[in-house]
Each structure stands twice: as structure tokens, then as C-alpha cells.
Legacy VTK file of the C-alpha trace (Angstrom):
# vtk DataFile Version 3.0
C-alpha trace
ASCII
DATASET POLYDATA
POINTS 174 float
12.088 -121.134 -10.512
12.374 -123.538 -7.844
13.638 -121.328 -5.630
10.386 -119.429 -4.816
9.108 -120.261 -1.273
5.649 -121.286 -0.621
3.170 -118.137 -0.223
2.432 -119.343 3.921
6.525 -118.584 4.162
6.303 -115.173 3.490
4.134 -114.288 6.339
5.994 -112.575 8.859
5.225 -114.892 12.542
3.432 -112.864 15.171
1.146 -109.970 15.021
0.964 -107.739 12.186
0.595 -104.094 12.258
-3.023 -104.485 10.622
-4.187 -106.978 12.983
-2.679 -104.882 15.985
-4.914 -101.879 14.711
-8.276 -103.919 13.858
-7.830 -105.834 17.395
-7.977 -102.116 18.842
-10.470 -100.102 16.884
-12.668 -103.373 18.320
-11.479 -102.931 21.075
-12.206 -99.298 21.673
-15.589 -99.678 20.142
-16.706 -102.222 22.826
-15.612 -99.927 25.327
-17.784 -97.585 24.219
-20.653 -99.439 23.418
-20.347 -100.746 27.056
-20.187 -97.319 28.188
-23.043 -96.165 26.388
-25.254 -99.981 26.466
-24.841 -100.461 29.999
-26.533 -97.207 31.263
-29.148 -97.439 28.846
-30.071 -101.123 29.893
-30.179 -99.898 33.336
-32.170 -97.514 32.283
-34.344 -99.269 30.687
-34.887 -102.466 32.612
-34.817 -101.257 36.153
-37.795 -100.121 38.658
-38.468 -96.372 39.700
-36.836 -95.619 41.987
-39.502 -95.478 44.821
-40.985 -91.811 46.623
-39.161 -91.539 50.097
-41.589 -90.926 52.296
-44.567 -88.522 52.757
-43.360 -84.976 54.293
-45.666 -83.372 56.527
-45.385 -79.956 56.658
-46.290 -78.340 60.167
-49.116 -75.395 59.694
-49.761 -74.750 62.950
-51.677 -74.233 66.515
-55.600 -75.767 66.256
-55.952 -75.366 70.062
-57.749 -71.772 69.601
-59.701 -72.700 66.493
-63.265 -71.883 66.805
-65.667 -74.982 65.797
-67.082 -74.145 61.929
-65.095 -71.093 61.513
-62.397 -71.690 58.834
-59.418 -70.030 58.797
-56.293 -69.611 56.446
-53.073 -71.291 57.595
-49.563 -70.901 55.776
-47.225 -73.714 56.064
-43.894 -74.553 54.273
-42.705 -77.431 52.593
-39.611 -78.528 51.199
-40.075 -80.173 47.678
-36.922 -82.466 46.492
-36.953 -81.075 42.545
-33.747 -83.659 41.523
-31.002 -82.800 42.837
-32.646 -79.499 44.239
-34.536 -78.795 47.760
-37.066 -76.390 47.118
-38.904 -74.225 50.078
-42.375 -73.399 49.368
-45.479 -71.832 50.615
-48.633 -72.912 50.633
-51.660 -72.283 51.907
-55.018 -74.172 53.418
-58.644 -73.666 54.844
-58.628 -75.239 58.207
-61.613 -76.123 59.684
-62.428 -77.468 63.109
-66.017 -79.272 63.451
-68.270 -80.177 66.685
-67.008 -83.008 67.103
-63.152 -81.484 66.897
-62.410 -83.466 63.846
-60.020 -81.137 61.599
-60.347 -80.906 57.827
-57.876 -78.713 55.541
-58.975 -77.819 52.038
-56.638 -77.437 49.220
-56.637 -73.172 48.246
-57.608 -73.406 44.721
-60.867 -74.008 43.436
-61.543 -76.967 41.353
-63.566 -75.778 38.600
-60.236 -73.679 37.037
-58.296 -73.761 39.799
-58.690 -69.570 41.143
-58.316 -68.886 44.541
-61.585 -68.723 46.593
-62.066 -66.966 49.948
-64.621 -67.926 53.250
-67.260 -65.617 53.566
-68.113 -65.295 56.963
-71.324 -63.362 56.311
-72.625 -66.640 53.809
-70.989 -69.006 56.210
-69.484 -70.241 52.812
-66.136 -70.406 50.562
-66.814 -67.545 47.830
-64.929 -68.436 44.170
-65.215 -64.974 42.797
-63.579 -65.904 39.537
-66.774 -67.541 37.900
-69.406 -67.324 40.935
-68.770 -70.990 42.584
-70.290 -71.600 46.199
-69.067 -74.448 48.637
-70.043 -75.207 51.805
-68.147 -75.513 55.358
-67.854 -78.986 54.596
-66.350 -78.128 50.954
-69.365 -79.628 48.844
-70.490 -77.622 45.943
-73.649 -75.459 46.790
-73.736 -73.241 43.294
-71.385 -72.273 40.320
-69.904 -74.752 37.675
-67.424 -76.160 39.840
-67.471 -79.807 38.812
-66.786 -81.664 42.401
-66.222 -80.406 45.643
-63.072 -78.767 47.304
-59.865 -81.151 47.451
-58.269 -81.990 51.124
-55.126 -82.238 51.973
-54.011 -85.022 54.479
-53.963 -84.175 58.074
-52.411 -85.327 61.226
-52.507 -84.240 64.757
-49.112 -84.282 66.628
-50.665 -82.786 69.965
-52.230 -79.491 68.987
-49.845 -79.016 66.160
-51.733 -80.006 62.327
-49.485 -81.530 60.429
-50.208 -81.253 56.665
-49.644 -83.948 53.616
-50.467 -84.520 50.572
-53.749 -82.914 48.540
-55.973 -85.392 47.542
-58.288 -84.664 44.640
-62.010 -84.769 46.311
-62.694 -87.972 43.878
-59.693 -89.882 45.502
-60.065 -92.283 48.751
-57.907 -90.107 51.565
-55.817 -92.132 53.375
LINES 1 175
174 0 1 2 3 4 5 6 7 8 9 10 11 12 13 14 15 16 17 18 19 20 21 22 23 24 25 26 27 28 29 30 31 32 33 34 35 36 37 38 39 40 41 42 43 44 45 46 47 48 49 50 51 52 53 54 55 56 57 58 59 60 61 62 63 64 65 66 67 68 69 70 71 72 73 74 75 76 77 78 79 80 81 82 83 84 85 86 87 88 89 90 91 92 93 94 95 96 97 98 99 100 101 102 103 104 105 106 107 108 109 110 111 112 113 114 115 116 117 118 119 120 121 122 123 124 125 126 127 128 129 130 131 132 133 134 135 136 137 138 139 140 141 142 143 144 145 146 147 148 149 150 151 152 153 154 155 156 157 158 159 160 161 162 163 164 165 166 167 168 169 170 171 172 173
């Protein structure tokens, strides 16, 4: 019976086939996890990424506008939906004052958001939808509209209106 080695003898030197598979399974995990963690963090623990800037959409000619006469003007805009560039139309009331200041109302009405139309007889914007009245200037006259018509952001690149954003008519315009 002396002839038995020691128990740390019979361990082959070098890496076992167990260890080998353990070290890789671990291995492969953290790999993964990385894969998965990093993006997440990232995610997580990064700012928005910031709006490019503000695109004006052109909407046309004010050089022939008549002073307190709105009228309708189409423009399009292109609207980055992800990865997508979407073309749209839209619409505003353009109107020119005395004093050739230029104001562009958003096309909806804000009470539920119909579509409301200037009549030129009442020298006002006509909501049919649920009876609301607004003056040239957009402020409420009648109806349950709760405020008074939103505006969208103007600029004037010679005679050329240039339209931005709508800002609710509770917002500061910029």
C-alpha cells in the first residue's frame, strides 16, 4: 500500500477539458453581455440627441397681398420621420396688416381642431364645426374656442414668407 501516489499526483499538468469549456461558456457570456450592456448603457446614460435645425418652408409671394385681407397659402415641408424624409402639405392664413407686418395662422381651429374658413362678408375666420368666430387678428370673438388661433413662425427673405414652426397661441413666439 505504499505504492499509492499522493492525490495532487494524479492531476494531469495543464488545462483540463472542463476548465477549457467553463473558461469559454464565460467567455462567450461576457461577449454577449457586452453586446447587449453596452448599447443599453448608452442608451440609457447619454443626451438626446439634439433637433437639427428649424426648416422653413417657403409659402410664397406677399408682394400682392392686400392689407387685412387673409388669404390661404400652401407650402411644403419635408419632415425627417427616423430614417424617413417625409413631403407634406400644409396650409396657413396669411395676413398682411397696415403697417405690412405679416402674420400666418395655423389652419385648424383650436377648440377641436376643424378647419375654419375667412369670411370675407364678416371680415372674420368662420369655424363651422361648432359656430367659433375669430377675428383678423385671430382672437376669439364667439364660440367655445378656448384661446385664440395659433401662429406659425414667419420670416421674410425679400418678398418670399418663409414659414416655421406653429406655436400654440399661449406660447412666447420667437
Amino acid at each position: 500500500m505504499d505504492d499509492v501516489p499522493p492525490a495532487e499526483t494524479l492531476q494531469p499538468e495543464g488545462t483540463t477539458r472542463r476548465g477549457f469549456y467553463v473558461t469559454a461558456i464565460n467567455g462567450m457570456m461576457a461577449i454577449v453581455s457586452a453586446a447587449l450592456g453596452i448599447p443599453a448603457l448608452l442608451y440609457l446614460f447619454t443626451p438626446a440627441k439634439r433637433k437639427g435645425p428649424d426648416v422653413w418652408a417657403q409659402a410664397g409671394d406677399v408682394a400682392s397681398l392686400a392689407p387685412n385681407s387673409p388669404v390661404e397659402m400652401a407650402f411644403r415641408r419635408i419632415r425627417t420621420d427616423g430614417w424617413r424624409a417625409i413631403s407634406e402639405k400644409g396650409t396657413a392664413w396669411v395676413v398682411k396688416y397696415d403697417d405690412n407686418h405679416i402674420v400666418a395662422f395655423g389652419p385648424n381651429c383650436t377648440h377641436l381642431g376643424c378647419a375654419y374658413h375667412w369670411d370675407g362678408a364678416q371680415k372674420d375666420f368662420f369655424c363651422p364645426c361648432h359656430n367659433s368666430v375669430f377675428s383678423v387678428d385671430g382672437k376669439v370673438v364667439s364660440g367655445p374656442a378656448p384661446r385664440p388661433l395659433d401662429r406659425f413662425q414667419t420670416k421674410l427673405q425679400g418678398n418670399k414668407l418663409l414659414i416655421g414652426q406653429l406655436k400654440k397661441s399661449g406660447e412666447p413666439q420667437a
